[in-house]
C-alpha positions in Angstrom: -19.3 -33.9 -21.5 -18.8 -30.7 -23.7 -20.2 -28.5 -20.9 -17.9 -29.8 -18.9 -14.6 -29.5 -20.7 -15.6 -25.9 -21.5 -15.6 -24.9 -17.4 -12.1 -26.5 -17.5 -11.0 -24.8 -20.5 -12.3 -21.6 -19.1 -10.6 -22.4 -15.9 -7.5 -23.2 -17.6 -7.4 -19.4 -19.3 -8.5 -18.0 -15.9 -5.7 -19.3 -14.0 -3.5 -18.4 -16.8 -4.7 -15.1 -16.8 -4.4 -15.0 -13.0 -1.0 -15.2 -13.1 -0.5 -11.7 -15.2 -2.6 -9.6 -12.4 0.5 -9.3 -10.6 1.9 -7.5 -13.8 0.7 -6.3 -17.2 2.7 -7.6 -19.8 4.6 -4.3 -22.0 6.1 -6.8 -24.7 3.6 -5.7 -27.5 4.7 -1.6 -26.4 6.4 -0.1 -29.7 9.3 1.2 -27.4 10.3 -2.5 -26.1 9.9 -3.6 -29.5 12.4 -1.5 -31.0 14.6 -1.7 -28.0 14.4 -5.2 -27.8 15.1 -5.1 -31.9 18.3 -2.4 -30.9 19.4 -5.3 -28.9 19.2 -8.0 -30.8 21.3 -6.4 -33.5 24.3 -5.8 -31.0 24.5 -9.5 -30.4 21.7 -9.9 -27.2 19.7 -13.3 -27.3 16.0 -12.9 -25.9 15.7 -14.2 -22.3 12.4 -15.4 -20.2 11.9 -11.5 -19.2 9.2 -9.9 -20.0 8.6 -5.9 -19.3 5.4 -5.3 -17.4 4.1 -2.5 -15.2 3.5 -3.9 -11.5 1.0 -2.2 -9.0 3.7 -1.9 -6.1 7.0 -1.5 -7.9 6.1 -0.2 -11.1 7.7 -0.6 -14.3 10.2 -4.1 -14.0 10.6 -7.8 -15.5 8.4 -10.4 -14.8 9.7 -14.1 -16.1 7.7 -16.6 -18.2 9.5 -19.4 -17.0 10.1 -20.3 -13.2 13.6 -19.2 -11.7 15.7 -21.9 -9.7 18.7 -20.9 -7.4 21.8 -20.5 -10.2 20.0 -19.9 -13.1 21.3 -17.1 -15.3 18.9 -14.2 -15.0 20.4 -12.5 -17.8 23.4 -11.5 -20.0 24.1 -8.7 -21.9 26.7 -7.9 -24.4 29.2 -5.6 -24.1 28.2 -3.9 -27.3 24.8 -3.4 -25.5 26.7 -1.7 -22.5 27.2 2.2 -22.6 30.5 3.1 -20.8 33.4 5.9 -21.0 35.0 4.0 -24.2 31.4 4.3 -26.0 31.6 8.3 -25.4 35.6 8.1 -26.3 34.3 6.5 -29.4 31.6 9.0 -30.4 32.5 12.7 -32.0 32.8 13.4 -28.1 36.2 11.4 -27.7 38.5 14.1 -28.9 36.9 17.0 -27.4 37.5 15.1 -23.9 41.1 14.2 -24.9 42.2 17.9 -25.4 40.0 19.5 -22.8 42.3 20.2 -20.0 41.9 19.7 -16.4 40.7 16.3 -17.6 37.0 16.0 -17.3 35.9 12.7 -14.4 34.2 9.4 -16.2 30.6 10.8 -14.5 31.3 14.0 -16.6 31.6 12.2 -19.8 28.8 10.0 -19.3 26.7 12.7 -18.2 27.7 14.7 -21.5 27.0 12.1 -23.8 23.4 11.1 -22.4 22.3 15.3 -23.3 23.7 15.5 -26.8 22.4 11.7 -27.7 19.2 13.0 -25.9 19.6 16.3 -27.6 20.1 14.6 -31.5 16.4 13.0 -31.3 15.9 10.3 -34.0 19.3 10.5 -35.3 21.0 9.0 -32.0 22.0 5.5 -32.5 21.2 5.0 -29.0 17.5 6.5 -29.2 15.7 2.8 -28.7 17.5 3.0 -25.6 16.9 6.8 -24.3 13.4 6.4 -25.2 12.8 4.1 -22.3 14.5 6.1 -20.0 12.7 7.7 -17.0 11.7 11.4 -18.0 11.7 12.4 -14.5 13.1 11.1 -11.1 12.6 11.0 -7.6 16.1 11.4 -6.0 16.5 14.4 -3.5 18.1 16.7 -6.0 14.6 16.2 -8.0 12.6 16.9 -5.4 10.8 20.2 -4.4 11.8 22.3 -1.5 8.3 22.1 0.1 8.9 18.3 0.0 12.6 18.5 1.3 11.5 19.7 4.5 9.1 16.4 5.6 12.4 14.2 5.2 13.9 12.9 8.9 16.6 15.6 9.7 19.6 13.2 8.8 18.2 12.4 5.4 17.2 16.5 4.7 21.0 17.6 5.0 21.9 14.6 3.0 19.8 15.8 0.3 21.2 19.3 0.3 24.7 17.6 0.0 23.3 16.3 -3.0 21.6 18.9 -4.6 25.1 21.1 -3.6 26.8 18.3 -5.6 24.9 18.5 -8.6 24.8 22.1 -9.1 28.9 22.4 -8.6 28.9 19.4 -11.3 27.2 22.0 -13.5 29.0 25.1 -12.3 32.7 23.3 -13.2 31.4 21.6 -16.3 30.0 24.6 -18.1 33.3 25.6 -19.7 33.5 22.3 -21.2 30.4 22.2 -22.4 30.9 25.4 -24.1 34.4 23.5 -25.8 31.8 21.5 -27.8 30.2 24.5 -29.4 31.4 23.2 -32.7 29.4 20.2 -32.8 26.5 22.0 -32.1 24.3 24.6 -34.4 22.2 25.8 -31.6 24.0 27.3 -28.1 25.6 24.9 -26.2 24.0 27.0 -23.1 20.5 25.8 -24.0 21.4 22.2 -24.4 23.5 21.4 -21.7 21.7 23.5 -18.9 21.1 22.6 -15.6 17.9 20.5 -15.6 19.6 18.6 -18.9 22.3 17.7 -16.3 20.4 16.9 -13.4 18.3 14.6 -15.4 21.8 12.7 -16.9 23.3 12.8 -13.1 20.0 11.0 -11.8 20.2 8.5 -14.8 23.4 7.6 -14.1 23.0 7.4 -10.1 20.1 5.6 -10.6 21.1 3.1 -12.8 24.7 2.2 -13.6 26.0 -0.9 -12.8 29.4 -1.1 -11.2 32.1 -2.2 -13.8 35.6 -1.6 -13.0 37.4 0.4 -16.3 41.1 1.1 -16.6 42.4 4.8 -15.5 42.5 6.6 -19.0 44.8 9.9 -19.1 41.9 11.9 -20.8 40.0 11.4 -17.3 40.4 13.0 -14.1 41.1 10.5 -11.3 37.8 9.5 -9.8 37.1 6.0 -10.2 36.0 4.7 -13.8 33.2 1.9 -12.6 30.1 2.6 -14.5 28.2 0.8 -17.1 24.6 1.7 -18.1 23.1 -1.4 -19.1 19.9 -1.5 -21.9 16.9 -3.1 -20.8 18.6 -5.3 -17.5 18.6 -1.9 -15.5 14.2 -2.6 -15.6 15.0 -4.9 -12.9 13.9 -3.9 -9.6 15.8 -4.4 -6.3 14.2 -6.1 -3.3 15.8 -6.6 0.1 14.7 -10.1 0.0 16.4 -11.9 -3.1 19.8 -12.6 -3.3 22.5 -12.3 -6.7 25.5 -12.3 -8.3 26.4 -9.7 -10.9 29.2 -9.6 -12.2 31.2 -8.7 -16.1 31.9 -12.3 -17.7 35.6 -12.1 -19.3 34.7 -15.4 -21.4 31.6 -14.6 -23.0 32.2 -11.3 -23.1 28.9 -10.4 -21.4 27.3 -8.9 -18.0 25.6 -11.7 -16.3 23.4 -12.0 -13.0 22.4 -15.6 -11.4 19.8 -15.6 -8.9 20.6 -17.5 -5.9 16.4 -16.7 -4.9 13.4 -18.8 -6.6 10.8 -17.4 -8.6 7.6 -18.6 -9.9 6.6 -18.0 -13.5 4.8 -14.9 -14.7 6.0 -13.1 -11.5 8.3 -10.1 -11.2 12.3 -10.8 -11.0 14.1 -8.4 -8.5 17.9 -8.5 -7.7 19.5 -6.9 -4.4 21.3 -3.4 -5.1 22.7 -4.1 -1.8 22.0 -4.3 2.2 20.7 -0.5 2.1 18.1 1.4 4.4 15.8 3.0 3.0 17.1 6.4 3.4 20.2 5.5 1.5 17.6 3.9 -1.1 15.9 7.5 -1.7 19.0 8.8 -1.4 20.5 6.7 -4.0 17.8 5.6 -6.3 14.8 7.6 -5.6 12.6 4.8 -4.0 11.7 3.4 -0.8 11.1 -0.3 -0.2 8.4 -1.9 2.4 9.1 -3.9 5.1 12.9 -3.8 4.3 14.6 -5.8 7.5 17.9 -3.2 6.8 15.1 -0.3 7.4 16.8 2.3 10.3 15.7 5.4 11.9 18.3 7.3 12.5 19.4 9.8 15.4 21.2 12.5 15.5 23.6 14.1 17.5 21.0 16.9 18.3 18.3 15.0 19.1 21.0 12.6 21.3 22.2 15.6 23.4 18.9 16.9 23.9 18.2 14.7 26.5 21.2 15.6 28.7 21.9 17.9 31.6 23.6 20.9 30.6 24.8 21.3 33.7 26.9 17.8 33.9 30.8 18.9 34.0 31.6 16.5 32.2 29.4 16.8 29.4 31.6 18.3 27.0 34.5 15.4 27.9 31.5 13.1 27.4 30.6 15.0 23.6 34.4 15.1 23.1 34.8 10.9 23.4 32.0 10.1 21.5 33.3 12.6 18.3 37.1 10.9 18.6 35.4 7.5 18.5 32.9 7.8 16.1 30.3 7.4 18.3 27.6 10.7 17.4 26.8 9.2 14.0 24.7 5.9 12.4 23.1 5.8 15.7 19.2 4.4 14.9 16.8 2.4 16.1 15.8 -0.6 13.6 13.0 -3.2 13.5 14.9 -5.1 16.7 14.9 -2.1 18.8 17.9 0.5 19.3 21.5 -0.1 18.2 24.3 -1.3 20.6 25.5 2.0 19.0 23.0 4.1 20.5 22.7 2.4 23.3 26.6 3.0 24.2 26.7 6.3 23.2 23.8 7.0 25.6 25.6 4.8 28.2 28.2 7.3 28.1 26.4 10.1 28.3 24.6 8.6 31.1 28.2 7.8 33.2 28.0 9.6 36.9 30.7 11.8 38.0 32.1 9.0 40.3 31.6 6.4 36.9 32.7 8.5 34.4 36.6 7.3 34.5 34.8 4.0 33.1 34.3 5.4 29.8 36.8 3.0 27.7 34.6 0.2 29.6 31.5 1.8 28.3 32.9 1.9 24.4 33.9 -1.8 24.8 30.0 -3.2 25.8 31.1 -3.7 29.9 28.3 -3.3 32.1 28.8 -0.3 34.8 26.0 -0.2 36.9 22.3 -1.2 37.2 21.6 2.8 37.7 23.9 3.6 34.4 21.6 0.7 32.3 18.7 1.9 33.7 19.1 5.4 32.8 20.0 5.0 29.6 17.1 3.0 28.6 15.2 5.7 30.0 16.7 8.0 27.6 16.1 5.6 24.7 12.8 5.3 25.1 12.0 9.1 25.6 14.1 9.9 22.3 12.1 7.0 20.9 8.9 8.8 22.0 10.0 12.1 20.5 10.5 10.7 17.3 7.3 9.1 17.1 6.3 12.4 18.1 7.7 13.8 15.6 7.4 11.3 12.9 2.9 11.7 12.9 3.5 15.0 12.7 5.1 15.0 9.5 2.5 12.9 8.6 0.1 15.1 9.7 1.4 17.4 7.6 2.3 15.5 4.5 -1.6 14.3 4.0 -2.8 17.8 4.4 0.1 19.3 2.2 -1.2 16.1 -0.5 -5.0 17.4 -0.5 -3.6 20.9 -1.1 -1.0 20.8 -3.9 -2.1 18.1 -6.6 1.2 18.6 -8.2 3.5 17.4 -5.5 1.3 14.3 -4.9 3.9 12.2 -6.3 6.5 13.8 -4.6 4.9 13.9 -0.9 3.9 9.6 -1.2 7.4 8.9 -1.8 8.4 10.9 1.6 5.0 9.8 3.3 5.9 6.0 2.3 9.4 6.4 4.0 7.5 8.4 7.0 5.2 5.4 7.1 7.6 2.4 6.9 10.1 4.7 10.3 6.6 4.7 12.2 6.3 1.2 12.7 10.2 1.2 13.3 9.9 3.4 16.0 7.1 1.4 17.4 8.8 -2.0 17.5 11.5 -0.2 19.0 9.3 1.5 22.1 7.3 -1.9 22.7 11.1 -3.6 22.7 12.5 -0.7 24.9 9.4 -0.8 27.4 9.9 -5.0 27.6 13.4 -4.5 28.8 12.9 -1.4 31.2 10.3 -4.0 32.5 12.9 -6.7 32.9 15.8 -4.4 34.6 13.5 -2.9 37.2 
C-alpha cells in the first residue's frame, strides 16, 4: 500500500510540475519582488499573475488560477500609472510650463523616463525602470544590415520611423538643455540620442491608451498614454479577446478577458487586429500563425506586370491613385485581396473595356478575358514574391552564421520572412484552384 501511494504522490508533483514547463515561474526574482513591494505600497492588491519566462513569447504572466470569460484579469491603481500629470508633478513640471513652444505629452514622457533612468537608486520609480527592456526590437533599433531583409513596404516604413525619432531628438535638444539646472553633469550626455531612442521605444511599446485632458503647457498632439507597472508583462495574441479600459469608480485600469485560460498557463490580451508588419512596426515582435497576417504589394511591384505600351496606362495609374486603390493591396492566408484583385482588374481593362472602370472599382464583372487576365497577373506577382521572399531567406541564414551579433536582430526579420512564405503559398495554391475553375 505505501508503494503505491508514493507513485501517486510522485505523480501528483509531476503533473504539477508539468504544468510550469510551459513557463518558469520569476516570482522569487529580487526585481519582481521589489516591484511587486513598489506596488503594493501605492494601493495594488496581488492578483493570480505570476511573471515567468516562456519559450515562445518570452518574458509574460502566467495565472495560478483558471480564467473564465468576464473575469477581471487585473487592475491597477492610478497611483501605479505613470502619465503627463506624474511628470507635471516631478521637479520636471515647471521646466515644461515655461518652456515655450510647448513641448507634446510623448516629449514629456520621454524626458522623464532618462532623468528617472539617469538618478539610479534615488528614483522613486527605480523598482519599476529596473524591469524595463534594456534594449528593443522596433525598426528604429535595428541595424542597417538588418533593415534591408524587411519586405519593401515595411523597409520605408522603418526609415519613416527612424526619420521620426531622430527629428524628435533634433527639436527636443534645446529643451533638454532648459533643464541644465537640475543636472550636475551636461545635459548633452544624459539626454543623447540612444537615451531617447530607448524612452521613445518604451513608450511605443508599451503605453496603454488613456484619454488625458488638453493641458496648455503641451503642444497639441493627443494626450492618451499611460505606462502601466507590471500589467504591460502581458503579451498580446491574435487569438484572445479583452476589454481594457480606465475604471472611473474604483479609480483603477482594469482588463476582463472575454477568452478562457487554464491554470499555470500564460495570459495574453489583443493589442488589436494588427498584421504582423504593423506588429514589428509598433512593438518590435512578430506573432505566428496570426489569421490578420498580410503580405503586402506595392505599387512597384503592381505596375511591373503591365504593358508600358497600353495608352491608357497612365489614366489607368491615375484612377487607382484618386481612389485609393495603389496601397494596402496584399495577399493574406485566404488568398489575394478584393483590393488587389480590382486594382489589377483595372489595370487589366482593354482599350474597348476601359470606359468600364467605375464598374471595375464597384466589384462588377467585365469580361471572362478581363478575370482571366487578372488572375494571371496575381499569380505571377504571387510567384515573384515567393521568389523573392527565399531569397531573403537565403540570405538572412547566411548573414546569421556570419555575424553572431545580429543573430537576434536577423530571427526577428527571418520569423516575419518565414510566417509571409506560407502566406504567399496559400495564396498561389488558392490562385491556381480558381484559374483552374475559370478556364
Amino acid at each position: 500500500m505505501k508503494k503505491s501511494r508514493g507513485r501517486t504522490g510522485r505523480k501528483r508533483k509531476r503533473k504539477h510540475l508539468q504544468s510550469f514547463v510551459d513557463g518558469v515561474n520569476y516570482s522569487h526574482k529580487l526585481e519582481y519582488i521589489k516591484l511587486k513591494k513598489w506596488l503594493k505600497d501605492r494601493g495594488f492588491e496581488d492578483s493570480n499573475l505570476r511573471p515567468a519566462e516562456f519559450w515562445d513569447t518570452g518574458r509574460g504572466l502566467m495565472t495560478t488560477k483558471a480564467l473564465q470569460a468576464g473575469d477581471l484579469v487585473i487592475s491597477l491603481p492610478e497611483k501605479c500609472l505613470l502619465t503627463t500629470g506624474t511628470v507635471l508633478s516631478s521637479c520636471l513640471g515647471e521646466y515644461i510650463m515655461k518652456w515655450k513652444p510647448p513641448v507634446s505629452p510623448l516629449i514629456a514622457l520621454c524626458t522623464f523616463l532618462i532623468a528617472e533612468k539617469h538618478a539610479g537608486e534615488k528614483s522613486l520609480w527605480k523598482p519599476y525602470l529596473d524591469v524595463l527592456p534594456k534594449t528593443y526590437t522596433c525598426p528604429v533599433c535595428l541595424e542597417r544590415d538588418v533593415v534591408s531583409f524587411l519586405p519593401e513596404p515595411l523597409r520605408k516604413k522603418a526609415q519613416e520611423q527612424r526619420t521620426t525619432v531622430h527629428e524628435l531628438y533634433m527639436s527636443s535638444k534645446a529643451f533638454f538643455s532648459s533643464l541644465q539646472p537640475l543636472f550636475a553633469e551636461n545635459t548633452g550626455t544624459i539626454f543623447n540620442y540612444s537615451a531617447l531612442e530607448w524612452a521613445w521605444c518604451t513608450i511605443n511599446t508599451r503605453t496603454i491608451y488613456m484619454k488625458h485632458s488638453q493641458r496648455e503647457c503641451f503642444s497639441l498632439e493627443p494626450d492618451v498614454y499611460a505606462l502601466a507597472p507590471y500589467l504591460d508583462l502581458l503579451n498580446h495574441s491574435p487569438n484572445v479577446q479583452v476589454e481594457a479600459a480606465f475604471n472611473e469608480q474604483t479609480r483603477s485600469y482594469e482588463i476582463r478577458t472575454n477568452s478562457q485560460c487554464k491554470k499555470y498557463k500564460e495570459v495574453f490580451i489583443c493589442y488589436g487586429p494588427h498584421d504582423n508588419q504593423r506588429l514589428l512596426l509598433e512593438y518590435g515582435f512578430v506573432a505566428m500563425h496570426n489569421p490578420h497576417s498580410s503580405v503586402y504589394v506595392s505599387s512597384d511591384t503592381l505596375l511591373k506586370y503591365f504593358p508600358p505600351l497600353d495608352k491608357q496606362r497612365n489614366a489607368k495609374i491615375s484612377i487607382l491613385k484618386d481612389h485609393d486603390f495603389l496601397e494596402n493591396l496584399t495577399f493574406g492566408w485566404d488568398g489575394p485581396s478584393w483590393r488587389l484583385l480590382t486594382a489589377l482588374k483595372l489595370l487589366s481593362l482593354g482599350a474597348d473595356e476601359f470606359t468600364s472602370w467605375r464598374r471595375t472599382l464597384l466589384g462588377d464583372v467585365i469580361s471572362s478575358k478581363n478575370e482571366h487576365q487578372a488572375l494571371t497577373i496575381t499569380a505571377k506577382i504571387c510567384h515573384f514574391l515567393i521568389e523573392e521572399t527565399q531569397h531573403a531567406l537565403l540570405q538572412i541564414s547566411q548573414l546569421k552564421r556570419n555575424k553572431e551579433n545580429l543573430k537576434n536582430q536577423l530571427t526577428l526579420v527571418e520569423a516575419l520572412r518565414l510566417e509571409d512564405l506560407k502566406i504567399l503559398q496559400k495564396s498561389a495554391e488558392i490562385l491556381c484552384n480558381l484559374n483552374v475553375a475559370t478556364t
